[in-house]
C-alpha positions in Angstrom: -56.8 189.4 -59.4 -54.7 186.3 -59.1 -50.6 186.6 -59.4 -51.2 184.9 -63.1 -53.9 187.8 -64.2 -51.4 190.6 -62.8 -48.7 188.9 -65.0 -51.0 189.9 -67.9 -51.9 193.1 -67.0 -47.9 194.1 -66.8 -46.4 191.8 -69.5 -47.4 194.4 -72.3 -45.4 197.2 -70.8 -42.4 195.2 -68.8 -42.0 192.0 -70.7 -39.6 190.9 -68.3 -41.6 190.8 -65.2 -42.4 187.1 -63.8 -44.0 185.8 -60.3 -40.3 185.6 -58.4 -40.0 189.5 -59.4 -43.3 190.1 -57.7 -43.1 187.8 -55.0 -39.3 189.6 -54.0 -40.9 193.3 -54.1 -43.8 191.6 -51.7 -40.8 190.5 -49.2 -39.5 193.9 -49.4 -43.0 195.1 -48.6 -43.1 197.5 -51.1 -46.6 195.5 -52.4 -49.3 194.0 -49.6 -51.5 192.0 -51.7 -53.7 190.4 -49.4 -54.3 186.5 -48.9 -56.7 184.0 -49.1 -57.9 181.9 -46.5 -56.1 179.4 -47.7 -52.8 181.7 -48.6 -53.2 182.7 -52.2 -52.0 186.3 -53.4 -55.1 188.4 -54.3 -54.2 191.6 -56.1 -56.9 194.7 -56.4 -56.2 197.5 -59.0 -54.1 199.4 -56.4 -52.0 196.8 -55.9 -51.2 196.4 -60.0 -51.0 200.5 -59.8 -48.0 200.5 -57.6 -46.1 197.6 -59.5 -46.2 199.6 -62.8 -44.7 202.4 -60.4 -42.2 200.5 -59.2 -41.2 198.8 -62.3 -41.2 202.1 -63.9 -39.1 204.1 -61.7 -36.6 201.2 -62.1 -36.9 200.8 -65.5 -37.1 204.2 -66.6 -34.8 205.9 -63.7 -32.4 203.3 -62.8 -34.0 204.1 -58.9 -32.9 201.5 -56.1 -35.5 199.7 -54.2 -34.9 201.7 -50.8 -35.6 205.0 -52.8 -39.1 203.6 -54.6 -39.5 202.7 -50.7 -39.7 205.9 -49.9 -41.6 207.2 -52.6 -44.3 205.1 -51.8 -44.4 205.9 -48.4 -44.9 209.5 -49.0 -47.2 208.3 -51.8 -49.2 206.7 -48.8 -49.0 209.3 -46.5 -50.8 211.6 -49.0 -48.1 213.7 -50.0 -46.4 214.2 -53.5 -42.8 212.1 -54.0 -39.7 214.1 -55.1 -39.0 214.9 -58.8 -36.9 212.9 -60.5 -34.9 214.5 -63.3 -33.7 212.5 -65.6 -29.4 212.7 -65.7 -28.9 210.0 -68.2 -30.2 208.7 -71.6 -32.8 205.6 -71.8 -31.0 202.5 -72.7 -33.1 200.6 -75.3 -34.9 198.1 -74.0 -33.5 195.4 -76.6 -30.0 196.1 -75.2 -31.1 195.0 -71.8 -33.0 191.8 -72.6 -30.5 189.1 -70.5 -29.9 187.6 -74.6 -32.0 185.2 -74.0 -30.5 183.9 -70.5 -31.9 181.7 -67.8 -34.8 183.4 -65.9 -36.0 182.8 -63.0 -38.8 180.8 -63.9 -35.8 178.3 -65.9 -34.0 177.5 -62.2 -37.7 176.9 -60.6 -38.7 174.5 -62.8 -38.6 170.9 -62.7 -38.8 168.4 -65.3 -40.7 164.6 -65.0 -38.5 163.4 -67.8 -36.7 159.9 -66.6 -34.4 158.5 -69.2 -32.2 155.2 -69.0 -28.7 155.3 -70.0 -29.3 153.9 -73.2 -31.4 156.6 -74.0 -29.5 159.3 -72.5 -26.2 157.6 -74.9 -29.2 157.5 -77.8 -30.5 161.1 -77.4 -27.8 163.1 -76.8 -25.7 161.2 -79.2 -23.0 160.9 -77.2 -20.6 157.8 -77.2 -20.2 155.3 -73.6 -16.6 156.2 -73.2 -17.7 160.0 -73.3 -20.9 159.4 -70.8 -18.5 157.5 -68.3 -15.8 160.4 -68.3 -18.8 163.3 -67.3 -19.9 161.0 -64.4 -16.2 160.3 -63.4 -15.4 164.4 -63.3 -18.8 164.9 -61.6 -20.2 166.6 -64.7 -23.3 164.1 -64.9 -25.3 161.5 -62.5 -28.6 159.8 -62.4 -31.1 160.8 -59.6 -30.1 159.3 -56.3 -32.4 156.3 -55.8 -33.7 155.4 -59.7 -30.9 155.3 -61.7 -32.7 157.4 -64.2 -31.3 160.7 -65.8 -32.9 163.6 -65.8 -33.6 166.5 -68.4 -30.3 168.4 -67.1 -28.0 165.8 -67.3 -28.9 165.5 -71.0 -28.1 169.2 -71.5 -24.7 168.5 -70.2 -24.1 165.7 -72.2 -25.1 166.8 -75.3 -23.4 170.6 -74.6 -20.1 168.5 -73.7 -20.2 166.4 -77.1 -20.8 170.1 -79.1 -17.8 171.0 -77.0 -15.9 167.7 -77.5 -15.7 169.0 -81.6 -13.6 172.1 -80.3 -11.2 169.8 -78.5 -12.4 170.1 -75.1 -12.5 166.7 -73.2 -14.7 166.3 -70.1 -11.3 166.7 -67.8 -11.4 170.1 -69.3 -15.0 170.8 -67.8 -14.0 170.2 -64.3 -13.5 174.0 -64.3 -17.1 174.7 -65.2 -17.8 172.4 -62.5 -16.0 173.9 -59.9 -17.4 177.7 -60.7 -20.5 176.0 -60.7 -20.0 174.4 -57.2 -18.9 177.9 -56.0 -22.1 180.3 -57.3 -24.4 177.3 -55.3 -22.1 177.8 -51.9 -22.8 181.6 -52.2 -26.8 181.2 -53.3 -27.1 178.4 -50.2 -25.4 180.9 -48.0 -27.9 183.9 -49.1 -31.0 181.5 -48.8 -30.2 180.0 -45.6 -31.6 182.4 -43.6 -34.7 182.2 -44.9 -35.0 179.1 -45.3 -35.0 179.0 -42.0 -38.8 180.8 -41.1 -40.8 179.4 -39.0 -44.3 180.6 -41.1 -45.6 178.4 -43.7 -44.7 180.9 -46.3 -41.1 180.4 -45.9 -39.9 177.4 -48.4 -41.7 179.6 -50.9 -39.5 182.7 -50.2 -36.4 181.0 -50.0 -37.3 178.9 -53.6 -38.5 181.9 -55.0 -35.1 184.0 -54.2 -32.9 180.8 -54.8 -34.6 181.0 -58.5 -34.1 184.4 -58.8 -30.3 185.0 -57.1 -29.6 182.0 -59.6 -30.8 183.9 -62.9 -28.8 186.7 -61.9 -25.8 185.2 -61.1 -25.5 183.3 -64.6 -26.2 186.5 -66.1 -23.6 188.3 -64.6 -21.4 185.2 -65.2 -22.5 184.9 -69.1 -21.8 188.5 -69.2 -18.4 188.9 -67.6 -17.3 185.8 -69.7 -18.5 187.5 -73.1 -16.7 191.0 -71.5 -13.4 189.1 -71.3 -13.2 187.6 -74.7 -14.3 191.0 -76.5 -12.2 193.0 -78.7 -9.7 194.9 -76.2 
């Protein structure tokens, strides 16, 4: 099977799974899917039969990636891995569903989309005044080299004119931008060294774990923020 057909198999029982999540537990070398001439993953039933194990034990019985390790060894060596006694109740699955938060797949992609400043103003319905305070804080640019804007620079316009109704004014974002600035420093820092393999392989490692380390860094930041201004 391809990556895409194993994504199908698992998707009815762990909604949540995506290529990044496979592609870590590769790295970790708790899957060995073998490859193509050319390089591609190709998956055999075995291979899909340890995923739903490890997705289960981590789903089901919160276990850390070092212990399904070792289960699977023992599971390879022919012999029977420990019990696991359940100490604490299931949460529902609903209550861990990110709410709808950047996934992995989000930070990988790239969007075509090249719009002019007139239609960036037109789109996002945002006056010139407001458009030339975002690129002064840093908030907005075009691409280096067209002068175009791109798909996320409309999202921050348009999410900074929703904003502008609740008083904030683009000076205000600069702290957005600075936590922003931060999270990359500490994702560059992670990726870094493995970015810097000397097998073919290794861009796609480091972009896959940039996509992912940045999905769960806005999640814990989205969910520390909504912590904060709960009831107390």
């Amino acid at each position: 099977m391809t990556i895409g057909q194993v994504l199908d198999e698992l998707r009815p029982d762990f909604p949540g799974i995506t290529i990044p999540k496979i592609r870590f537990l590769e790295d970790k070398g708790l899957i060995k899917p073998e490859r193509t001439p050319s390089g591609y993953r190709k998956f055999a039933g075995d291979d899909v039969d340890r995923l739903r194990y490890i997705l289960r034990m981590q789903r089901d019985h919160y276990l850390p990636l070092k212990v399904i390790g070792e289960h699977l060894d023992a599971i390879d060596r022919g012999l029977e891995p420990p019990p696991i006694d359940s100490v604490v109740p299931t949460v529902p699955t609903m209550a861990l569903s990110g709410d709808g938060l950047p996934s992995p797949e989000s930070f990988a992609r790239r969007s075509d989309v090249r719009l002019s400043r007139r239609e960036l103003l037109k789109i996002a319905d945002v006056s010139d005044d407001l458009l030339d305070q975002l690129e002064q804080y840093g908030l907005v640019s075009p691409r280096t080299g067209t002068g175009h804007y791109d798909t996320d620079a409309l999202v921050v316009a348009q999410t900074a004119r929703e904003l502008a109704d609740f008083g904030f004014e683009p000076r205000h974002l600069r702290a957005f931008k600075t936590a922003a600035d931060r999270e990359v420093g500490l994702v560059e820092q992670v990726v870094a060294p493995l970015r810097r393999g000397r097998d073919a392989a290794a861009r796609g490692r480091a972009d896959d774990a940039t996509s992912m380390i940045a999905a769960l860094s806005v999640r814990l930041h989205a969910t520390l923020v909504k912590q904060g201004l709960g009831p107390s």
